[in-house]
C-alpha positions in Angstrom: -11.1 -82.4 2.6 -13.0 -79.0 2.2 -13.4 -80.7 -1.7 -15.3 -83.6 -0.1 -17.2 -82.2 2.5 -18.7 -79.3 -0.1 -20.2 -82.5 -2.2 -22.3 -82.7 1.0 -22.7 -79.1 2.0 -25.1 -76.3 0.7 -24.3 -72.7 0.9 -26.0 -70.5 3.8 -26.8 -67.6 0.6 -27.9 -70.0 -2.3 -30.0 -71.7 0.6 -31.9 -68.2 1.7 -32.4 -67.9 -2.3 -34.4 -70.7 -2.7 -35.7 -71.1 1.1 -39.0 -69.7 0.4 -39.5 -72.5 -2.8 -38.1 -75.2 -1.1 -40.5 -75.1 2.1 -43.7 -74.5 -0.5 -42.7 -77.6 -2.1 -42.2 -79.3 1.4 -45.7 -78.1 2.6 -46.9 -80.3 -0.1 -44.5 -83.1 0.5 -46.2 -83.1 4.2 -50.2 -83.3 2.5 -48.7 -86.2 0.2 -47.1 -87.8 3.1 -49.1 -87.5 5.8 -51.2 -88.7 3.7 -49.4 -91.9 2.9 -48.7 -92.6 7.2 -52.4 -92.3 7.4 -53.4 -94.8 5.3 -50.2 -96.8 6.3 -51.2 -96.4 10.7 -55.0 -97.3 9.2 -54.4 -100.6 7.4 -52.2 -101.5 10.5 -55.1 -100.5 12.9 -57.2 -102.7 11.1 -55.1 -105.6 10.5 -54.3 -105.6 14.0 -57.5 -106.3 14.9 -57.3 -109.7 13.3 -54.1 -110.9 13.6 -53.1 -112.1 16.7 -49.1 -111.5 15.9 -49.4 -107.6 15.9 -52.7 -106.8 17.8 -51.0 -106.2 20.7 -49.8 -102.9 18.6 -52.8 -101.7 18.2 -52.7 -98.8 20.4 -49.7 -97.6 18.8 -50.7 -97.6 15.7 -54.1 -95.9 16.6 -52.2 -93.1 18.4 -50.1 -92.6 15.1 -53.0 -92.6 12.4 -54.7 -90.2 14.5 -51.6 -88.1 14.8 -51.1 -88.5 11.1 -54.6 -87.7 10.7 -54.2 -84.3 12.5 -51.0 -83.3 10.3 -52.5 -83.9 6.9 -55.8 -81.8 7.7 -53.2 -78.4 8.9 -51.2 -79.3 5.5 -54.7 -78.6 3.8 -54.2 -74.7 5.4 -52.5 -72.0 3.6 -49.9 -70.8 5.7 -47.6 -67.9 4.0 -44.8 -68.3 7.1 -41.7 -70.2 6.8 -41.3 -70.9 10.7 -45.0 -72.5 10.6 -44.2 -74.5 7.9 -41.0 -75.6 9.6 -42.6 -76.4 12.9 -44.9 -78.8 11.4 -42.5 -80.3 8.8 -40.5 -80.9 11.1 -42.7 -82.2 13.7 -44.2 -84.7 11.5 -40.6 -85.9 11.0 -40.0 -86.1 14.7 -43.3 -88.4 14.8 -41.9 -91.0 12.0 -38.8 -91.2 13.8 -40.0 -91.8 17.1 -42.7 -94.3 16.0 -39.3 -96.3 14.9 -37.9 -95.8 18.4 -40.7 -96.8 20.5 -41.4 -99.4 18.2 -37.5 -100.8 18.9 -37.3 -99.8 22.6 -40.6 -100.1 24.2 -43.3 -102.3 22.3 -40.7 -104.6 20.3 -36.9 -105.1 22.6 -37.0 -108.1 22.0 -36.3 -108.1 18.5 -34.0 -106.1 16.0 -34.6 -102.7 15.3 -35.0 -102.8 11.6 -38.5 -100.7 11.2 -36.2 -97.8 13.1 -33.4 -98.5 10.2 -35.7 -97.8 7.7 -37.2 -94.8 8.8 -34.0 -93.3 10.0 -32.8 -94.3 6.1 -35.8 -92.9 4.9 -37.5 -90.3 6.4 -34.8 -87.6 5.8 -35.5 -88.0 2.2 -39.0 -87.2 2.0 -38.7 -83.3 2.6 -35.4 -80.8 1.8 -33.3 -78.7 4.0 -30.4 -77.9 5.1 -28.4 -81.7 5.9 -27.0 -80.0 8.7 -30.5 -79.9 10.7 -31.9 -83.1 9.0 -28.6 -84.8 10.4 -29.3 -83.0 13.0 -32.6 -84.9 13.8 -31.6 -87.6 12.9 -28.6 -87.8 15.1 -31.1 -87.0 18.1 -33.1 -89.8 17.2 -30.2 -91.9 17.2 -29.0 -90.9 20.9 -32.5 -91.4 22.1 -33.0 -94.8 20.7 -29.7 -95.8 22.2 -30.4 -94.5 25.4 -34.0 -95.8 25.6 -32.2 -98.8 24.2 -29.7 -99.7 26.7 -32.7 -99.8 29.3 -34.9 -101.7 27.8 -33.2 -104.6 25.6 -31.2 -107.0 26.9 -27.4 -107.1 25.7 -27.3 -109.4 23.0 -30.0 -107.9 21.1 -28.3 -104.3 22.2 -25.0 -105.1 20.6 -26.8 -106.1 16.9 -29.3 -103.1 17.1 -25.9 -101.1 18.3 -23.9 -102.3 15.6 -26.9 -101.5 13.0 -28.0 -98.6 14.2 -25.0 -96.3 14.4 -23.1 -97.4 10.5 -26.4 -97.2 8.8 -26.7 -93.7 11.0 -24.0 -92.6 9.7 -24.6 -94.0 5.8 -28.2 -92.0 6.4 -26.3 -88.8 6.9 -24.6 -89.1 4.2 -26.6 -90.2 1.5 -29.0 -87.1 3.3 -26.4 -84.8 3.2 -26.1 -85.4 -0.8 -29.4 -85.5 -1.5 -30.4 -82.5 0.2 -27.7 -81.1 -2.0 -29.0 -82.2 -5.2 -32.7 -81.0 -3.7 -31.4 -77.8 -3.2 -29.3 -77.6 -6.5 -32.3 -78.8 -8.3 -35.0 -76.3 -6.5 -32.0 -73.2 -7.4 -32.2 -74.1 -10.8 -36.1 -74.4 -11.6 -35.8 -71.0 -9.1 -32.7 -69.0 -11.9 -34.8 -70.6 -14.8 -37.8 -69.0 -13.4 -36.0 -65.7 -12.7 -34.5 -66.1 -16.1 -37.8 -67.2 -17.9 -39.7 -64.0 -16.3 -36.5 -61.2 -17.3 -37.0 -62.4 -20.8 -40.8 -62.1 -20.6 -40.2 -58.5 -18.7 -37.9 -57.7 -21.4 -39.8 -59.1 -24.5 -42.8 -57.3 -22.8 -40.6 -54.0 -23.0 -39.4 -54.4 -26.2 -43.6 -54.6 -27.3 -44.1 -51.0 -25.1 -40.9 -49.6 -26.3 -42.0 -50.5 -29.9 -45.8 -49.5 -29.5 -45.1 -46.5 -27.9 -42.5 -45.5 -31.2 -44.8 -46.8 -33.8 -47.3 -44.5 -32.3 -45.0 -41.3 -31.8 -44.3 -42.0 -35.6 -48.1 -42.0 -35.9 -48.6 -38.7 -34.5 -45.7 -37.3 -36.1 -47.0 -38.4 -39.2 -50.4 -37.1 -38.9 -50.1 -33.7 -39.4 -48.1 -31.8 -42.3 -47.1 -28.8 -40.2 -44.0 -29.3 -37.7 -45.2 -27.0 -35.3 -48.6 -29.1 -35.0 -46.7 -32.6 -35.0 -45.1 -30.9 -31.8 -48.3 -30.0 -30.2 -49.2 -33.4 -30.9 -46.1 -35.6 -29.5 -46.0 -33.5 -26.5 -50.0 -34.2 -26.0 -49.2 -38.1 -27.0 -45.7 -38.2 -24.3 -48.3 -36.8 -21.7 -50.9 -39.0 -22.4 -48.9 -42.4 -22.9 -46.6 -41.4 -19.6 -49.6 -41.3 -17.3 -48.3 -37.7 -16.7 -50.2 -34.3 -15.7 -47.9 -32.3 -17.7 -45.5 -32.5 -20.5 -43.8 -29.8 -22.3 -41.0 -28.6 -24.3 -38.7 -25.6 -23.6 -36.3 -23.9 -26.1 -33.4 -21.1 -25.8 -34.3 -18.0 -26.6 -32.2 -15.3 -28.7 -31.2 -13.9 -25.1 -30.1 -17.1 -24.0 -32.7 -18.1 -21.5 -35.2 -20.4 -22.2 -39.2 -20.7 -23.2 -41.8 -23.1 -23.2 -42.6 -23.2 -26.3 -45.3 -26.2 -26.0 -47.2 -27.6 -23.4 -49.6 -30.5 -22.4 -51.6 -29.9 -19.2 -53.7 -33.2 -17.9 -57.2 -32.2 -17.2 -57.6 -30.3 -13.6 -54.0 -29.4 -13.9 -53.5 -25.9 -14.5 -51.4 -24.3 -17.7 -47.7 -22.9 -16.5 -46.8 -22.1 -20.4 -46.9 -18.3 -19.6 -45.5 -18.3 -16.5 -42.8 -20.3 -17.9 -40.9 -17.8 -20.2 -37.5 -16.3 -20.3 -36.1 -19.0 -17.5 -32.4 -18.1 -16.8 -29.7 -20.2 -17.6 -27.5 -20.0 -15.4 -28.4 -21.3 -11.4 -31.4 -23.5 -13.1 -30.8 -24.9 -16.3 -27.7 -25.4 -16.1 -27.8 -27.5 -13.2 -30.1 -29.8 -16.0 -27.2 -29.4 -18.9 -24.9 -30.5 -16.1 -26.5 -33.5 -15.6 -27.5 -34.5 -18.8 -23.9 -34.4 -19.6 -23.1 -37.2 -17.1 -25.8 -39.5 -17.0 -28.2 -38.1 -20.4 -31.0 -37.4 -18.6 -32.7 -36.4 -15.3 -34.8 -38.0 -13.0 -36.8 -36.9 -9.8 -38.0 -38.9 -7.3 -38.9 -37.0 -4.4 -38.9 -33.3 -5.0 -37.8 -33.0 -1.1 -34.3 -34.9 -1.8 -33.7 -33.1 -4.9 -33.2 -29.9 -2.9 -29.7 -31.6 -1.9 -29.3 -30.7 -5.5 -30.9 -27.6 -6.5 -33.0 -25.3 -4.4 -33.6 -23.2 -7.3 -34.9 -25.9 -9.3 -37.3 -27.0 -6.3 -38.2 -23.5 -5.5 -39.4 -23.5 -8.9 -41.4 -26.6 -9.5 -42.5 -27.4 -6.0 -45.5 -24.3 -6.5 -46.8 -26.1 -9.5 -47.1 -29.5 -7.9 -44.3 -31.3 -9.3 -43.1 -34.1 -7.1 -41.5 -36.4 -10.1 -40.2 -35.5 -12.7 -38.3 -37.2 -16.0 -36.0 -35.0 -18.3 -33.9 -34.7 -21.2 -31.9 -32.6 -23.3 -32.9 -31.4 -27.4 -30.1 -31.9 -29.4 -29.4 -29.9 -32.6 -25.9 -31.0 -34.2 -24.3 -32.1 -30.7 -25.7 -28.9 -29.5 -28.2 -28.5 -26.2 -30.9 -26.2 -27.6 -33.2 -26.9 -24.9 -35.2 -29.6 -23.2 -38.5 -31.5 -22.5 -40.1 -33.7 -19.7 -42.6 -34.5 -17.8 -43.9 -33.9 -14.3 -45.6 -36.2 -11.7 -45.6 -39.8 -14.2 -46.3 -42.6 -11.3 -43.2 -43.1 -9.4 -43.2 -46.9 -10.6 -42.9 -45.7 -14.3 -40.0 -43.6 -13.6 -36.9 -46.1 -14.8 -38.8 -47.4 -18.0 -39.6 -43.4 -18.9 -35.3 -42.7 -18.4 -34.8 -45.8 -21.0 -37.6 -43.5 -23.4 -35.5 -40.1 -23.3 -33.3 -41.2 -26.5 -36.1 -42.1 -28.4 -38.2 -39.3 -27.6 -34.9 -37.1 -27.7 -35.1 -38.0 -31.5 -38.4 -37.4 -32.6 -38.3 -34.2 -30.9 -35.0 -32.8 -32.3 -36.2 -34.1 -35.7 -39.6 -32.5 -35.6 -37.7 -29.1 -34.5 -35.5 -29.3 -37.3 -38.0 -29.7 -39.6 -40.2 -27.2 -38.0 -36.5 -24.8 -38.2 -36.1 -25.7 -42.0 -40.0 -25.2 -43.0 -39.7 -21.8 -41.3 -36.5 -20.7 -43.2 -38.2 -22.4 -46.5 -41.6 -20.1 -45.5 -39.6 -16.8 -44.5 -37.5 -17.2 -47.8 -41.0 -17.4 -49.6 -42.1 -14.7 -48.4 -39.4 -12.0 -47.1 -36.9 -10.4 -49.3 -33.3 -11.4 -48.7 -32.0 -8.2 -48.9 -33.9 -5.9 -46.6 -35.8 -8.5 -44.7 -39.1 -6.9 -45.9 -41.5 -9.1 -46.3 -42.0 -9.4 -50.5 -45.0 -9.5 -52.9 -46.5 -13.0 -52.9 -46.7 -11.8 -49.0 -49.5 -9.4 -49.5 -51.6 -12.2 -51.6 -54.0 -11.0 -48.1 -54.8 -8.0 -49.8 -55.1 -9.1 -53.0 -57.9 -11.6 -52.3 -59.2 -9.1 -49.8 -59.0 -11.2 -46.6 -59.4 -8.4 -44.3 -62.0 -6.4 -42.6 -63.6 -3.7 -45.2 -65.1 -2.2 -42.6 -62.3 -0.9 -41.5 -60.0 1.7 -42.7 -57.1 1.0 -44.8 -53.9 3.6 -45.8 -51.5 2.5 -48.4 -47.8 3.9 -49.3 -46.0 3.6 -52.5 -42.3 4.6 -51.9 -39.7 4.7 -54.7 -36.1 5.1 -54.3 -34.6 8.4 -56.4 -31.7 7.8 -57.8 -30.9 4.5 -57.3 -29.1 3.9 -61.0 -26.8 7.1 -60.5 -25.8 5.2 -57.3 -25.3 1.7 -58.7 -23.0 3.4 -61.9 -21.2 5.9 -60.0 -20.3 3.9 -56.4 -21.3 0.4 -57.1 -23.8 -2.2 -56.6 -22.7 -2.2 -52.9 -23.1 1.0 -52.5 -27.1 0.6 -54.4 -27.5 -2.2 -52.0 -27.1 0.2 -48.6 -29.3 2.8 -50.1 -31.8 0.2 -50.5 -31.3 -0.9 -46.8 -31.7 2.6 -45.4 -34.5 3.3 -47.3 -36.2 0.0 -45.6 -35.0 0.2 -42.1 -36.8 3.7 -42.8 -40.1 2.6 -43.8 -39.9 -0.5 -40.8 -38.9 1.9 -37.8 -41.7 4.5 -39.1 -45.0 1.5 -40.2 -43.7 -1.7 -38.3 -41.7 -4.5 -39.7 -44.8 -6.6 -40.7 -46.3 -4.0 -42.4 -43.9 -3.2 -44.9 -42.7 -5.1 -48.4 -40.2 -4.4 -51.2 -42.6 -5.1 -54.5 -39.9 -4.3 -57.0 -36.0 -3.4 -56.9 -36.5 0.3 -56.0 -40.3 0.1 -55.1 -42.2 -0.2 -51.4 -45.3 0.0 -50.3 -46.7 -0.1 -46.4 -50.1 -1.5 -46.1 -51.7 -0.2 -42.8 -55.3 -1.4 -41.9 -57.0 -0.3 -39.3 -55.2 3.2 -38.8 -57.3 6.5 -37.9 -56.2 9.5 -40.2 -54.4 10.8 -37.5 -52.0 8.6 -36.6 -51.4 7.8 -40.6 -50.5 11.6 -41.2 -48.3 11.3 -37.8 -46.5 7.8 -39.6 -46.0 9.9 -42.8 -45.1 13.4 -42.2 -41.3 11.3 -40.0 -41.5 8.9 -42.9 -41.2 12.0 -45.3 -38.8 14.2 -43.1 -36.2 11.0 -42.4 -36.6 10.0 -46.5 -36.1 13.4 -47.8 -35.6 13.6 -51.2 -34.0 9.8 -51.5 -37.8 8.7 -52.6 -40.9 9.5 -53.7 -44.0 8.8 -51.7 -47.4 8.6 -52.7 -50.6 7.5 -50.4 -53.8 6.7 -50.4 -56.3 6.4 -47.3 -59.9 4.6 -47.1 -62.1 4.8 -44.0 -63.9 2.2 -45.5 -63.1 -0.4 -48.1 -65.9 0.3 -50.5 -63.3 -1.0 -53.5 -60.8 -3.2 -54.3 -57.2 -3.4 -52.4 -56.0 -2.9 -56.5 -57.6 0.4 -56.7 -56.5 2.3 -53.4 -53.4 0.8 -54.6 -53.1 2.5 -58.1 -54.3 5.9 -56.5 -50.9 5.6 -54.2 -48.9 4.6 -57.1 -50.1 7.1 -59.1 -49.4 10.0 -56.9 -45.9 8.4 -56.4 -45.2 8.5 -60.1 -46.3 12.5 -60.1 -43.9 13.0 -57.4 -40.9 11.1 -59.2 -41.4 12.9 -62.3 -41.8 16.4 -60.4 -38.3 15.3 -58.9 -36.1 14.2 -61.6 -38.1 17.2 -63.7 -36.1 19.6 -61.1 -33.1 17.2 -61.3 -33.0 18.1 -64.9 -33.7 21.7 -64.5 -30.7 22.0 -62.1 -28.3 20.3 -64.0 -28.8 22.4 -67.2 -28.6 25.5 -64.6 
């Protein structure tokens, strides 16, 4: 039974799903077929005037045409509610019906109620709904035309309407029932074809942005040859692209907290770079790491509810004027070295930014590596493995002279005394720390950057811009912590009237006079 009846019934849910369609399409159904009754009522009008048969229906169908008249001019009106539309659908189907039964009851009992038939067959097909109110009406209709029936036709003609009426009644429920079903099927259909049509177009459409915005991060990574500037530019073209006021990229630090390291400010918004440096790990970012861990990235919504999360976090970013924010994690070989994101990108852009944090993730880490591996390549080019001193093709600056020369310039040539005795009587190990000591000398007394090994045994510190004063200070612990492990020789311009070659040979020379004083007395001892 339940089989039978649902070839008949629609669903309550699937009919709210397609409600709003279904009474657009019947608002039109009412234009087209108020339409049709007022040209039907008219030529009946007219007729009537010259027959003799039916002009005493003349009235009637006056009263009707004008009535149809009324409801095709509203169906010409947009009107966005449902319960409008359904008052005037509805109505209009009211007025076919009852033109039936007054035509059977009142202006026609003598004869047989076919025109009421018809329209009772009929009329329930011309709009959709739910069968169980079109049956509805039409079951009304059918009580009313019996009871105006029984008072106004004789029996005989009572018993055939009666026995028409009520078995073509019930076929017309029925075949409404169905119909309505296959209406409502049909209109659920065009509605998940529709729904489907537009999620492939949505998604197509995404795919195009997804793709754009890749072939253009590849653009900018491409653009420039230097990692660190391909950074500076991605995080300017994540900004930009995301409709953000700030994007940025943080990094741990060799204490273990974390740095900005680049930034992208919209314009009007102010710079937090500085502000931004040495943020603790523990109580903020890991709240992020937690996170990213679970779901592979973060997203704000409303700064307020995120306090449920992280006060710290809010306490933090709520005095620069973030109220969204997207982030996610910089991986280096599985490991979290840091993060980026942005702050304040329109609320609506927030899901389709998330689905961009993998590909971004992977520029990002790639560029980083890169930028890691070009600075190892760069340091080994110019630093000395050994002692970490920076190494010859690192002073090429004072070789081509690209400094001030009107400023003062002191130079020191240091080489190592017995270095050789060392290496054959303890080892190259044992020449190696002897080389170390002598550097971490020279780098705690002129500055890391300011020393380089030029040879195996030889140094030299290249100071511009020192007074006198503090270059005899520099020397005088350089010579007391050295001793007699190396010779020193110096030179000292307070203006660069010559070459960098020349104050260099002056240094080198007195170093040489030095050495040979010292391995002189060397000598002189051992034949002692």
């Amino acid at each position: 039974m339940k089989e039978i009846l649902s070839i008949f019934t629609f669903n309550k849910d699937d009919y709210d799903r397609v409600k709003k369609d279904a009474w657009i399409e019947n608002w039109h159904g009412l234009r087209f077929f108020s339409g049709i009754a007022l040209i039907a009522f008219g030529t009946m009008a007219v007729v009537s005037v010259f027959s003799s048969s039916i002009g005493r229906n003349l009235l009637l169908y006056v009263v009707y045409g004008f009535i149809a008249l009324l409801f095709f001019g509203v169906s010409h009106y947009k009107v966005n509610s449902i319960k409008v539309k359904e008052l005037f659908v509805y109505s209009f189907f009211t007025v076919l019906l009852s033109f039936g039964i007054v035509m059977g009851t009142i202006i026609s009992p003598q004869d047989l109620t076919v025109s009421y038939i018809v329209l009772m067959i009929a009329v329930p097909l011309l709009f959709t709904a739910r069968s169980c109110v079109i049956n509805g009406l039409v079951l009304l209709s059918m009580i009313i035309y019996i009871g105006l029936a029984s008072f106004t036709q004789d029996n005989l003609i009572f018993t055939y309407n009666l026995l028409d009426v009520i078995p073509y009644g019930i076929l017309s429920m029925f075949v409404t029932a169905a119909i309505m079903r296959n209406k409502l099927q049909r209109i659920r259909y065009q509605k998940d074809l529709e729904i489907l049509e537009e999620s492939e177009r949505e998604s197509q459409e995404r795919i195009s942005n997804y793709e754009s915005f890749i072939t253009e991060m590849v653009r900018y990574a491409s653009s420039e040859e230097n990692p660190d500037k391909v950074l500076e530019q991605l995080v300017q073209y994540i900004g930009e692209r995301l409709h953000s006021e700030r994007a940025y990229i943080f990094e741990e630090n060799s204490c273990g907290t974390f740095d900005n390291t680049y930034e992208w400010c919209k314009e009007g918004v102010s710079r937090e770079k500085e502000n931004l440096q040495n943020v603790p790990y523990e109580g903020i970012i890991e709240i992020w790491f937690q996170q990213y861990q679970k779901s592979g990235n973060v997203v704000i919504y409303d700064m307020e509810e995120y306090k449920k999360t992280s006060e710290a976090i809010v306490d933090l970013l709520k005095p620069q004027g973030v109220n969204t924010l997207v982030t996610g994690p910089i991986k280096i070989e599985g490991r979290m070295i840091g993060f980026y994101g942005v702050d304040n990108p329109p609320r609506e852009m927030l899901n389709d930014i998330s689905d961009l944090i993998e590909m971004m993730e992977f520029m990002i880490s790639f560029m980083i590596r890169l930028r890691e591996n070009a600075n190892a390549l760069e340091h080994s080019a110019i630093y000395d493995q050994l002692t970490n001193c920076k190494n010859r093709k690192a002073l090429d600056w004072a070789y081509t002279e690209k400094y001030d020369k009107s400023q003062s310039l002191a130079v020191v040539m240091c080489d190592l005394n017995g270095l050789k005795e060392v290496n054959d009587k303890q080892g190259h190990d044992a020449g190696d720390r002897f080389i170390l000591r002598t550097a971490e000398i020279l780098q705690s007394v002129f500055g890391s950057e300011q020393v380089y090994r030029i040879g195996g045994d030889e140094f030299v510190a290249v100071l511009p811009n020192i007074t006198m004063t503090d270059f005899e200070e520099q020397l005088e612990s350089a010579r007391i912590q050295l001793g007699a492990t190396a010779s020193v020789g110096t030179a000292y311009k307070d203006i660069m009237d010559t070459d960098f070659e020349s104050v260099l040979k002056i240094a080198d020379a007195e170093m040489y006079e030095k050495k040979r004083n010292y391995y002189t007395c060397q000598r002189g001892e051992r034949s002692v």
